[in-house]
Structures are given as structure tokens and as C-alpha cells.
C-alpha positions in Angstrom: 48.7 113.2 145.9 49.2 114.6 142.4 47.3 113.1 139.9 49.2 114.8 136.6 48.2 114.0 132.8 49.9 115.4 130.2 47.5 115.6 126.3 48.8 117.5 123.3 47.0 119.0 121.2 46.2 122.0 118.7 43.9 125.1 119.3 41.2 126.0 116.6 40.9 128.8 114.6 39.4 131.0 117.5 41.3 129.8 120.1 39.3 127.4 121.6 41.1 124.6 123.1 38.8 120.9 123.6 40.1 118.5 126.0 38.8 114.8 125.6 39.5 111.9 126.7 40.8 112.6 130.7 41.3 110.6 133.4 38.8 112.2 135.6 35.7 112.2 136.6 32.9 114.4 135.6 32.5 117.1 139.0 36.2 116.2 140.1 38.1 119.7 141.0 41.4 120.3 138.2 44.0 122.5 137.5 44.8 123.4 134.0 48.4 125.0 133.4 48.9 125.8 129.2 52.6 125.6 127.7 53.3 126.4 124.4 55.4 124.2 122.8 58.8 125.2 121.6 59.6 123.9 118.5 63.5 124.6 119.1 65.8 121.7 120.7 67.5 122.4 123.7 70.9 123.2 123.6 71.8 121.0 126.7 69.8 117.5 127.3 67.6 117.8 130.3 68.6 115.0 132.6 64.8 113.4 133.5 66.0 111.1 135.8 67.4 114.1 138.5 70.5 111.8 138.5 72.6 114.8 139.7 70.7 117.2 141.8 72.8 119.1 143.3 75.2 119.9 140.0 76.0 123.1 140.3 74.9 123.9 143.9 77.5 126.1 146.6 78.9 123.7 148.8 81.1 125.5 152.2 82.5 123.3 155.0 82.6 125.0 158.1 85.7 122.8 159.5 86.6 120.4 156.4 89.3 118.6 158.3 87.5 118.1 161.8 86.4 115.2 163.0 82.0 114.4 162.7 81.9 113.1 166.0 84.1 114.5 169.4 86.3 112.3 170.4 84.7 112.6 173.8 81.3 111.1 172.3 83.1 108.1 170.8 81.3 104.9 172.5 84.1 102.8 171.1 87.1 104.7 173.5 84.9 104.1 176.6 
């Protein structure tokens, strides 16, 4: 399980970057990843809800017009 927290904040003058407040506890094992934030806007609006994850994906159909299921596996004709 991921336990992700996401703070803001500004380095110093020499760089030094302080980190309070954190949902963890002292000893506990984390992983720190730095962004820098951009202060341009995106030119498309990121969809943050994944409500179309395959846009823009390759779809191929190996036999578009054939049946799923065989006829001869068709519990209903027997």
C-alpha cells in the first residue's frame, strides 16, 4: 500500500529544503521524489478522474465481424 503525501513548499537561500509536519512516524522508511513546479498552464486540461483511459490507444480486430462464441459452444442450440 502507498501511503503518498503531497507538501509545497519553498527552498532557502542555500538550497536546503525542511519538511515539517508529515504523516509519518519518526524511524518509518520514505521515498522522497522533488518536482519543480511549473509556473506555465497546460495547454490541454489533464483529465484527473482517468475518465478515458484508453483515448488514443491502437485498437486491431482480428475478425471484426465473427461471432465471440462458436456456434458449436452455444449451450442455448443444444
Amino acid at each position: 500500500m502507498i501511503n503518498a503525501h503531497k507538501l509545497e513548499t519553498v527552498l532557502s537561500e542555500n538550497g536546503t529544503l525542511i519538511l515539517q509536519g508529515l504523516p509519518f512516524q519518526a524511524g518509518e522508511s520514505v521515498e522522497v521524489i522533488i518536482l519543480g513546479k511549473s509556473s506555465q498552464i497546460p495547454s490541454k486540461p489533464v483529465l484527473e478522474d482517468n475518465s478515458c483511459p484508453l483515448k488514443g490507444s491502437i485498437i486491431f480486430y482480428d475478425e471484426p465481424f465473427e461471432p465471440a462464441v462458436l456456434l458449436e459452444d452455444w449451450e442455448v442450440l443444444k
